[in-house]
C-alpha positions as CSV (number, residue, x, y, z in Angstrom):
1,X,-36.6,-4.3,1.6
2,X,-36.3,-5.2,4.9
3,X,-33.6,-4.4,7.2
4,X,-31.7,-4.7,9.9
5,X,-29.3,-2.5,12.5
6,X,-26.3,-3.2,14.5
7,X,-28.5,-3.7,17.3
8,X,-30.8,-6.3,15.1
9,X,-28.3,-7.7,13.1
10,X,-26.6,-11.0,15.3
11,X,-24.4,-12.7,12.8
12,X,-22.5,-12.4,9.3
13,X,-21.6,-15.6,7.4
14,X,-17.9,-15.6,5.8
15,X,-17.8,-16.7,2.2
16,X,-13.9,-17.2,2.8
17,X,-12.6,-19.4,-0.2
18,X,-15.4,-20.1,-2.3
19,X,-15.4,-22.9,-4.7
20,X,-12.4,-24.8,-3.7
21,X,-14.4,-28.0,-3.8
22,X,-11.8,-30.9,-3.5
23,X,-8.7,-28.6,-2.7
24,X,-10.0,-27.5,0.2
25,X,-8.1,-30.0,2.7
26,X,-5.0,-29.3,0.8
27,X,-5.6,-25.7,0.9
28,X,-6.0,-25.8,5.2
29,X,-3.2,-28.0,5.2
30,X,-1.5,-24.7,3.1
31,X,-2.9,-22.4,5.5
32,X,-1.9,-24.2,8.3
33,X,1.9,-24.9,7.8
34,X,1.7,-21.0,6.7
35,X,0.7,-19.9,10.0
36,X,2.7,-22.5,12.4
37,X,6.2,-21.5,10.1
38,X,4.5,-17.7,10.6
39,X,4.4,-18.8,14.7
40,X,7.6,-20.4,15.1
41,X,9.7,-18.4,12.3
42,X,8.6,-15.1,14.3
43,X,8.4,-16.1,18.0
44,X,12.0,-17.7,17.0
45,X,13.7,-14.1,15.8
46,X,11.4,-12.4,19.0
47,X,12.8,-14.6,21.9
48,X,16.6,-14.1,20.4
49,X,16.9,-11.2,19.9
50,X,15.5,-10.6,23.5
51,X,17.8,-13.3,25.0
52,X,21.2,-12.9,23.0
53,X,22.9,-9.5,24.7
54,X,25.1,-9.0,21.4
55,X,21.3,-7.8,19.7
56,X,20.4,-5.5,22.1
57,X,20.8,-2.8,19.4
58,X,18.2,-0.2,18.2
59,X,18.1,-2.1,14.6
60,X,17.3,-5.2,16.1
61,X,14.9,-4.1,18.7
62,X,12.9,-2.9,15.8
63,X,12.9,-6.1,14.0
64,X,11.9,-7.9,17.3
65,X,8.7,-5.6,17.8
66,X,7.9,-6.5,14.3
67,X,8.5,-10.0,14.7
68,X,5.8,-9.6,18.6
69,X,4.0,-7.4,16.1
70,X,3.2,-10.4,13.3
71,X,2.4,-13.1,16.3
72,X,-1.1,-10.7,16.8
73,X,-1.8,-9.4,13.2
74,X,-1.8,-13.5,12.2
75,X,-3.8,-14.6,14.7
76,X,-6.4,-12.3,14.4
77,X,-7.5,-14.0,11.0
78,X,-6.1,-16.9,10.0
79,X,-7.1,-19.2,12.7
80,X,-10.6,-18.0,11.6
81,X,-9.5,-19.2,8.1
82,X,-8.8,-22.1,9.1
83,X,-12.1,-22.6,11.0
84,X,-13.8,-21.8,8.1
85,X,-12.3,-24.5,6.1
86,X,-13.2,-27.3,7.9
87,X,-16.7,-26.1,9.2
88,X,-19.7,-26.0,7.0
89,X,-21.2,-23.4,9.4
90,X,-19.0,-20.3,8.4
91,X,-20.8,-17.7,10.6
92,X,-18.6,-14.8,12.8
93,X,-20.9,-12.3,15.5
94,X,-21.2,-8.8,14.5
95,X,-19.5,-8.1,17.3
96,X,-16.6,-9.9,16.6
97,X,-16.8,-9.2,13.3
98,X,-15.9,-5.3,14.3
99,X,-13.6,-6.4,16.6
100,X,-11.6,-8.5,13.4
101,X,-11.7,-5.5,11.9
102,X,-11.0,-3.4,14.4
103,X,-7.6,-5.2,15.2
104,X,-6.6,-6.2,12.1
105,X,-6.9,-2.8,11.1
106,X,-5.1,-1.5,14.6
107,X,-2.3,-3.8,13.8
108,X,-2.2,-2.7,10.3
109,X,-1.3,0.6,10.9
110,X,0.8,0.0,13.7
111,X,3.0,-1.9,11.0
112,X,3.5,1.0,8.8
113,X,4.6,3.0,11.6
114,X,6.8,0.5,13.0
115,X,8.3,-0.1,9.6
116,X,8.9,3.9,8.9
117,X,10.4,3.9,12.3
118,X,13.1,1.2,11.3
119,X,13.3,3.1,7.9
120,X,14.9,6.2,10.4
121,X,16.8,4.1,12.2
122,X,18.8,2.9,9.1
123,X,18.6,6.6,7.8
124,X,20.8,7.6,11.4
125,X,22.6,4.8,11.1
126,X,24.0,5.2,7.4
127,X,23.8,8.8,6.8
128,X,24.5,10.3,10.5
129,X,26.9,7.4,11.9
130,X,29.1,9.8,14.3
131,X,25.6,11.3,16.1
132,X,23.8,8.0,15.6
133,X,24.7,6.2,19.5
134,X,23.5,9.3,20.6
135,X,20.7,10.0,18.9
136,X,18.8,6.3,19.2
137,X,19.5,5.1,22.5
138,X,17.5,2.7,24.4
139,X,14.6,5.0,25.8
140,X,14.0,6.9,22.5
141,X,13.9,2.5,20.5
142,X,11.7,2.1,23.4
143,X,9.6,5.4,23.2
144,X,8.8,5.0,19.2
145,X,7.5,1.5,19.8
146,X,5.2,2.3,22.2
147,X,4.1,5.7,19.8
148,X,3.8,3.4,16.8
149,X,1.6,0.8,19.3
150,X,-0.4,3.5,20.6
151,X,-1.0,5.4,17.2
152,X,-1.7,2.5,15.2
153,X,-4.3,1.5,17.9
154,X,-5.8,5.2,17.4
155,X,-6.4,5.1,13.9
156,X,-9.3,3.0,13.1
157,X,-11.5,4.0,15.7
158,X,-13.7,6.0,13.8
159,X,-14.2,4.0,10.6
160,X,-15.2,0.9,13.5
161,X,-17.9,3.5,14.6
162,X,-19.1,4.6,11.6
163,X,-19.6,0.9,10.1
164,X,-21.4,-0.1,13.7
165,X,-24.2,2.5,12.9
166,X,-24.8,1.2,9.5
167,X,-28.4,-0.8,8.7
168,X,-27.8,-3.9,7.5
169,X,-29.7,-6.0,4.7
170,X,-31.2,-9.2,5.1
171,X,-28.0,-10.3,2.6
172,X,-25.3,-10.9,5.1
173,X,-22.8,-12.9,3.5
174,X,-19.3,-11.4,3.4
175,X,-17.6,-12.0,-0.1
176,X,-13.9,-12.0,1.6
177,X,-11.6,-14.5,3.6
178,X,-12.1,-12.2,6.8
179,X,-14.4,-9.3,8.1
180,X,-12.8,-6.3,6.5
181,X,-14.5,-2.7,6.0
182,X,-15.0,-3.2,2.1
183,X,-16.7,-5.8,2.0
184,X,-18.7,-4.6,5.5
185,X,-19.7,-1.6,3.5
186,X,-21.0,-3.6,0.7
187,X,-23.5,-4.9,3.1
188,X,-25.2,-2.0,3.8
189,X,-28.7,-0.5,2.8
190,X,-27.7,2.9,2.6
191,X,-25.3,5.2,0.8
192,X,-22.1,4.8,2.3
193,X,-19.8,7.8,0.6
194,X,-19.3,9.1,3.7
195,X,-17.6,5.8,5.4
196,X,-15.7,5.2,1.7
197,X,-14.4,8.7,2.3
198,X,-13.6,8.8,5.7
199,X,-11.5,5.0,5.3
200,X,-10.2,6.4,2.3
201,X,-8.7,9.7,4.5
202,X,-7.6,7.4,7.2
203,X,-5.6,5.1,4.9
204,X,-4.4,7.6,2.9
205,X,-2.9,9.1,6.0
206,X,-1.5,6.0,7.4
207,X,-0.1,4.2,4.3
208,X,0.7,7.1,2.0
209,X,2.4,9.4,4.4
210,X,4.6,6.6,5.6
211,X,5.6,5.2,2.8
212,X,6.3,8.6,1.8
213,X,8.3,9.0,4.7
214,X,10.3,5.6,4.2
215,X,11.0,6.2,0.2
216,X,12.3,9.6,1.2
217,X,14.8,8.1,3.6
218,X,16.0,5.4,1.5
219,X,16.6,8.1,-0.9
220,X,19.0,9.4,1.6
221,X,20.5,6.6,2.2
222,X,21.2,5.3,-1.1
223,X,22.8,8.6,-1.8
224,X,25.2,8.1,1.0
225,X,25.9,4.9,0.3
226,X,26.9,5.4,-3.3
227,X,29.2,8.5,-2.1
228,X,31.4,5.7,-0.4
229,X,34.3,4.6,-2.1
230,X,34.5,0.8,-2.5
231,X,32.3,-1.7,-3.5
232,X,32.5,-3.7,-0.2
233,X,31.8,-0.7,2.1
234,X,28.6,0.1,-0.1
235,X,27.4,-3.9,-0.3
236,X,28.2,-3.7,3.7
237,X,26.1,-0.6,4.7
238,X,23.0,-1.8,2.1
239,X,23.2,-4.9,3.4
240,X,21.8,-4.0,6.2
241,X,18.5,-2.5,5.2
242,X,18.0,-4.3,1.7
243,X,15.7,-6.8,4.1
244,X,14.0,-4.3,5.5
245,X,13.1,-2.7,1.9
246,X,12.0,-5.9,0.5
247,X,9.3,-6.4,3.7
248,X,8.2,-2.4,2.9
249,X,7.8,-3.1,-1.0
250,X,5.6,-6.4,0.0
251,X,3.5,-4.8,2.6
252,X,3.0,-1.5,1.2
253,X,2.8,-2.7,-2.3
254,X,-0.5,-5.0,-1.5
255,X,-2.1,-2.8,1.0
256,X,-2.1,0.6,-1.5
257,X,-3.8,-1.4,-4.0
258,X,-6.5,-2.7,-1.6
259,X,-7.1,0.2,0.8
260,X,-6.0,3.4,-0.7
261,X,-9.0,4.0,-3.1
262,X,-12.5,5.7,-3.4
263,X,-14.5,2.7,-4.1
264,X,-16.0,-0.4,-2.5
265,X,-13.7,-3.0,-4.6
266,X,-12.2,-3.8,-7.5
267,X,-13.0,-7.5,-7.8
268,X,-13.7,-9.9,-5.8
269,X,-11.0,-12.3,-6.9
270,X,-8.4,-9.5,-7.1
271,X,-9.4,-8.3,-2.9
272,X,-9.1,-12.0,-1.7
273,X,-5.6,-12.0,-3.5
274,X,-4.1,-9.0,-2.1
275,X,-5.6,-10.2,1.3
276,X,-3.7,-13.2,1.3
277,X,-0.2,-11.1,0.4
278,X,-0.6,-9.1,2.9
279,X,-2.6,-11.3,5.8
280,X,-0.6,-14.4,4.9
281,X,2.4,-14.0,2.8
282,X,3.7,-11.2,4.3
283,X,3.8,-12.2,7.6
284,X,5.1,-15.6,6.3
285,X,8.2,-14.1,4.8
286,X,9.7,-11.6,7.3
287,X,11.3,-14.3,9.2
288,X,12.5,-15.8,6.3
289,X,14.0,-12.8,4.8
290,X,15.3,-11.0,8.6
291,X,16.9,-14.6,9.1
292,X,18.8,-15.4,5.4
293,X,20.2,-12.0,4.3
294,X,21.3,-11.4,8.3
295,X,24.5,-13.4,9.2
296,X,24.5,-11.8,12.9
297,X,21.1,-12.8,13.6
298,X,21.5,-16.4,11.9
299,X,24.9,-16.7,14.6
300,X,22.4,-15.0,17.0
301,X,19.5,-18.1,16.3
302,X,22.3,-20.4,15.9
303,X,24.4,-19.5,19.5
304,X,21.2,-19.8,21.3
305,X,19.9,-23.2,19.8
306,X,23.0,-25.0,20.6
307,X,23.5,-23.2,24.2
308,X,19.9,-24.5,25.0
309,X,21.0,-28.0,23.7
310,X,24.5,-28.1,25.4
311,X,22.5,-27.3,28.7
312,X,19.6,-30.2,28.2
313,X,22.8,-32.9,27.4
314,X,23.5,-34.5,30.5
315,X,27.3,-34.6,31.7
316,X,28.9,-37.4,30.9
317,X,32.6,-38.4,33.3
């Protein structure tokens, strides 16, 4: 069989959604209210947080990063999606290809450790309230951003090598919506153990140890909060990281299926699924969820909107 290097190998062609036939204008349409509501809903929470002083706490800095954090991990797929849909010529350069993965992947793991660093947050706040102030101020918010950035960055530099070296078949379509390493290492004519095992180490790393981390301090916290004494002092101090918990079970839930396993795939149908949760829905949802089950930040959104509409009015004697 013949084949091909990285060096040889100049394009892969994205199956994306096969057989859609008729649905598929409906299905960009889909796609593309997803991502404008995933633009707006997220740049929305961003610039309020960052423009309303009575935020500037360590819980919502977090939630702002995240919010930055989604407006990159979206757009390094979906408006490839998108493209896809509409052209008949579905074809992506190896080179950007790896650099999909690459950042998708970067941003991926930069998500877990942003999301276990809210998880500690909360943890402070509910179970050490007295030290908390202390404890996260402004430099240290600041600090485990730019450590869960940087980390997450880190991580899938050496699965991106590894797959670069790999010969290639003349077969180069990719059965997935986006260039993943999966369905990369499908591709390739020779055994690939060593790059299963090496992702699977990585990802194990990433998502098990902090979701580990995460379930461990909710465990915490839902201890303490069930040592206070009324019911509206417990709804109260929940209240305030039930959002959070819902966005960890949806993320982590989808990615452990799809990433956290010794072999290629499961099925086909069952990858593009979990891709979508967590590439589409996931993103889709955190505004929605940060925004309805947090009164302060709905004042927050609501305070700003009308202050930028009272100063467009003209005065009127």
């Amino acid at each position: 069989m013949e084949q091909h290097n990285h060096s040889g190998l100049n394009e892969f062609v994205l199956l994306g959604f096969p057989n859609v036939g008729h649905v598929r204008g409906w299905l960009f349409v889909l796609l593309l209210l997803a991502y404008l509501f995933t633009i707006c809903g997220n740049a929305l929470i961003f610039l309020v947080i960052r423009l309303d002083r009575a935020l500037h706490k360590p819980m919502y800095h977090f939630v702002s990063v995240l919010s930055f954090l989604e407006l990159w991990y979206t757009a390094t797929t979906i408006p490839k999606m998108l493209a896809n849909l509409l052209s008949e010529k579905k074809t992506i350069s190896f080179a950007g290809c790896l650099l999909q993965t690459y950042f998708f992947h970067s941003l991926g793991a930069s998500e877990c450790y942003l999301l276990t660093a809210m998880a500690y947050d909360r943890y402070l706040a509910i179970c050490r309230p007295l030290h908390y102030p202390a404890i996260m101020t402004t430099a240290l918010c600041a600090k485990m951003a730019a450590g869960c950035w940087t980390c997450g960055f880190l991580c899938p530099i050496s699965e991106v090598i590894l797959v670069s070296q790999l010969p290639f078949c003349n077969y180069n379509e990719i059965q997935h919506i986006f260039c993943d390493f999966p369905p990369l290492l499908s591709l390739a004519c020779k055994d690939t153990s060593t790059n299963v095992l090496v992702d699977f180490a990585v990802n194990a790393f990433i998502i098990l140890i902090t979701f580990l981390f995460i379930m461990v301090s909710y465990g915490r916290i839902i201890g303490a909060v069930l040592k206070i004494k009324t019911a509206a002092g417990r709804r109260k101090a929940f209240s305030t990281c039930a959002s959070h918990l819902i966005v960890v079970l949806i993320f982590f839930g989808s990615i452990i299926f799809m990433y956290v396993r010794l072999r290629k795939s499961y099925s086909l149908t069952l990858d593009r699924t979990l891709a979508v949760v967590y590439s589409v829905l996931t993103p889709l949802a955190n505004p929605i969820i940060y925004s309805l089950r947090n009164k302060e930040l709905i004042k927050a959104i609501k305070r700003t909107i009308f202050r930028k509409e009272g100063k467009a009015s003209p005065t009127q004697h």
